[in-house]
C-alpha positions as a Markdown table, in Angstrom:
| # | Residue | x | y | z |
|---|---|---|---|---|
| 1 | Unk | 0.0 | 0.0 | 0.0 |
| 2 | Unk | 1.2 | 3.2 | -0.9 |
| 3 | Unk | 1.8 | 6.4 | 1.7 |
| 4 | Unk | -0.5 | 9.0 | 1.2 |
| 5 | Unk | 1.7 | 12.2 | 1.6 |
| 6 | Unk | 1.4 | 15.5 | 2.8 |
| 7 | Unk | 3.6 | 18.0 | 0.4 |
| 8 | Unk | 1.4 | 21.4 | 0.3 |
| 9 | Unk | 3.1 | 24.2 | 2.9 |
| 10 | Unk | -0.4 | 25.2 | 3.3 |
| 11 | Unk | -1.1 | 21.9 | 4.6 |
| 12 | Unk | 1.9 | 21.7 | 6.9 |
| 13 | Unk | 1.1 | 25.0 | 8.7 |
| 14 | Unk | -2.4 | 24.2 | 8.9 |
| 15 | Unk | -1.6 | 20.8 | 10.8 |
| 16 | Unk | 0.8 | 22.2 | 12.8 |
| 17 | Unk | -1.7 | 25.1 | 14.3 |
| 18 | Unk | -4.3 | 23.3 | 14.2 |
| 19 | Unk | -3.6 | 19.5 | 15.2 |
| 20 | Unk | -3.0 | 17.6 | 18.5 |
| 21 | Unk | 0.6 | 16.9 | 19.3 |
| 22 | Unk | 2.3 | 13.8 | 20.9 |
| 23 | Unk | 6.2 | 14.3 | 21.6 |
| 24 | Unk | 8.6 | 11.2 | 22.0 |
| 25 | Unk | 12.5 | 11.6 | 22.3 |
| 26 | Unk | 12.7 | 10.7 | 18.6 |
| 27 | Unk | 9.8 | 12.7 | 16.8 |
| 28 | Unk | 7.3 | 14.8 | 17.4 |
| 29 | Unk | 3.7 | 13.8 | 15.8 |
| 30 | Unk | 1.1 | 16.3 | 15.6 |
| 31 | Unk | -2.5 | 14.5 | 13.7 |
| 32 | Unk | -5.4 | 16.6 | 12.8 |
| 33 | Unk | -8.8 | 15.2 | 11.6 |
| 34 | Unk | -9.6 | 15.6 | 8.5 |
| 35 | Unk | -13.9 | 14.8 | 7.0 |
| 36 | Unk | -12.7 | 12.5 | 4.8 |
| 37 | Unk | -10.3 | 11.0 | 2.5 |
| 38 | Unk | -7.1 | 8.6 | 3.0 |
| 39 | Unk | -4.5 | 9.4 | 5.8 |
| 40 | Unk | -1.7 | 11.4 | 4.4 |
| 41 | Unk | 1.8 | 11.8 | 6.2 |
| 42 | Unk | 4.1 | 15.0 | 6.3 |
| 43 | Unk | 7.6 | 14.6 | 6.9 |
| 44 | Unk | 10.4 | 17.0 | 8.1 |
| 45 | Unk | 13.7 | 17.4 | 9.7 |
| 46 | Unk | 14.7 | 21.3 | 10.8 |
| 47 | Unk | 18.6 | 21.9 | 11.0 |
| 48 | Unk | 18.4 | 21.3 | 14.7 |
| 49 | Unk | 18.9 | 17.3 | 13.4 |
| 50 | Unk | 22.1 | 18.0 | 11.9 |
| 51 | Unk | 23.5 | 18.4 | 8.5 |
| 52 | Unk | 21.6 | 18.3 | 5.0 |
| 53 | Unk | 22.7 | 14.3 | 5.6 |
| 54 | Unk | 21.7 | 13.8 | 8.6 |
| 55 | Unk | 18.5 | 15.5 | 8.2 |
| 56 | Unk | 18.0 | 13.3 | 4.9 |
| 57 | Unk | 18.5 | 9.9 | 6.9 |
| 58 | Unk | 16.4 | 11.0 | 9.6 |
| 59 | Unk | 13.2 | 11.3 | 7.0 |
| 60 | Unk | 14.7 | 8.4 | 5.8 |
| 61 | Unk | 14.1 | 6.1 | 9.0 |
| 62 | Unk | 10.7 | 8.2 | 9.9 |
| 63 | Unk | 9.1 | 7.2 | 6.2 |
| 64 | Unk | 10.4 | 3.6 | 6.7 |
| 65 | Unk | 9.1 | 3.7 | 10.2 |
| 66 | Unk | 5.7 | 4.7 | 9.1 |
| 67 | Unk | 5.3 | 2.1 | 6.0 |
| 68 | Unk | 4.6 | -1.2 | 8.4 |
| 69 | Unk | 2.2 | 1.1 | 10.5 |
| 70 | Unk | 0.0 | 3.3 | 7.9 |
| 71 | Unk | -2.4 | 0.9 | 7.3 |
| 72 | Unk | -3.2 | 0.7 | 11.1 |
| 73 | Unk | -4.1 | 4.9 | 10.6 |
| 74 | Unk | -7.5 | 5.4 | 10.3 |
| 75 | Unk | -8.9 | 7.0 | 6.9 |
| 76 | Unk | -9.2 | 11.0 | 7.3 |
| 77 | Unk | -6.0 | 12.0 | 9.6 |
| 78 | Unk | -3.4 | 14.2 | 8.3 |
| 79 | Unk | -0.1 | 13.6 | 10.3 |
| 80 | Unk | 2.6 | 15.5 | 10.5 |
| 81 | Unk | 6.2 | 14.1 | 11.7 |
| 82 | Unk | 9.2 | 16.3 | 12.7 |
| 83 | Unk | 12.6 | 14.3 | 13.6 |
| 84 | Unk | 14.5 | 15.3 | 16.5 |
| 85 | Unk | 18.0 | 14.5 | 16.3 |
| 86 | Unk | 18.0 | 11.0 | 18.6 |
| 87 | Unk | 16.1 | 9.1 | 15.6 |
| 88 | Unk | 19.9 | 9.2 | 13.9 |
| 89 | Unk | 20.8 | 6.5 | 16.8 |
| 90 | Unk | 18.3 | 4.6 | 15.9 |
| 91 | Unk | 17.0 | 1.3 | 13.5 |
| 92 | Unk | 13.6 | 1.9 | 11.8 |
| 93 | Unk | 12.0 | -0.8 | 13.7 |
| 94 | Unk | 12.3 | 1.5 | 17.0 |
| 95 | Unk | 10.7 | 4.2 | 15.0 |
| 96 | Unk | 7.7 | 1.9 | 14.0 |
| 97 | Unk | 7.2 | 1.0 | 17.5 |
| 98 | Unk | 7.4 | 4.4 | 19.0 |
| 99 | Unk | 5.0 | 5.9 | 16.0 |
| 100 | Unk | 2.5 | 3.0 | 17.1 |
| 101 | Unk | 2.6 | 4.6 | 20.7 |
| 102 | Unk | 2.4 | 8.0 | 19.4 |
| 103 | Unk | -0.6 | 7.7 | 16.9 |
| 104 | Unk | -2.6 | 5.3 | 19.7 |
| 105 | Unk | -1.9 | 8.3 | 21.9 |
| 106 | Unk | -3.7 | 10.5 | 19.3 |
| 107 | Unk | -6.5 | 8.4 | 19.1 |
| 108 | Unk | -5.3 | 8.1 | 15.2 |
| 109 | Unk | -5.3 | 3.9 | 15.0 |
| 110 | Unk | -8.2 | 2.2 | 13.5 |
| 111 | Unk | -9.2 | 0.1 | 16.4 |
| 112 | Unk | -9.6 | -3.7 | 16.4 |
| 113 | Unk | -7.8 | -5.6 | 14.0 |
| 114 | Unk | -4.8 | -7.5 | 13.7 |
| 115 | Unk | -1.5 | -6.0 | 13.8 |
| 116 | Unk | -0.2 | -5.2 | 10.2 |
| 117 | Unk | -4.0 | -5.3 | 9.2 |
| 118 | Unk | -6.4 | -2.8 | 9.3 |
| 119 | Unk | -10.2 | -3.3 | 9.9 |
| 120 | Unk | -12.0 | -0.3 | 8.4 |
């Protein structure tokens, strides 16, 4: 299944004063409800993770974090993810796990189901 993305500024800024954040020591996730429509990510590192590199492998390990979990995101969410600089310590799998805490925190996760399978 393929990631819905979020990729308009507008978009961004309107999740980001708008939305419900959830900070972990890797990320921060902030999810606003949307009426309808498929969940769509936002991705971004500020220079506060590091070089252009650095930044780049830390969207790197979020996007792979969030592949093995977007199915589990209910339909209509628009989440966005900022790295903090501990993700760069870090294997993807840990990001997975601490996105599934972050998005049940948010009450984003489609509830029921089996893990890797979403019940819509």
């Amino acid at each position: 299944m393929r990631v819905q993305r979020l990729t308009l500024r507008a978009d961004f800024e309107r999740v980001r004063s708008q939305g419900q954040a959830h900070g972990t020591p890797l990320f921060v996730a902030i999810a606003l409800r949307r009426a309808d429509g498929p969940a769509r990510i936002g991705i971004a590192a500020g220079r506060r993770v590091g070089s252009a590199v650095q930044r780049n492998r830390a969207k790197r390990l979020l996007r792979a974090g969030v592949r093995p979990v977007y199915p589990l995101i209910a339909p209509g969410w628009d989440i966005l993810l900022l790295a903090r600089s501990p993700i760069l310590k870090v294997k993807s799998t840990e990001v997975s796990a601490s996105l599934q805490q972050a998005l049940r925190r948010l009450a984003a996760m489609v509830t029921g189901g089996v893990e890797g399978q979403a019940v819509r």
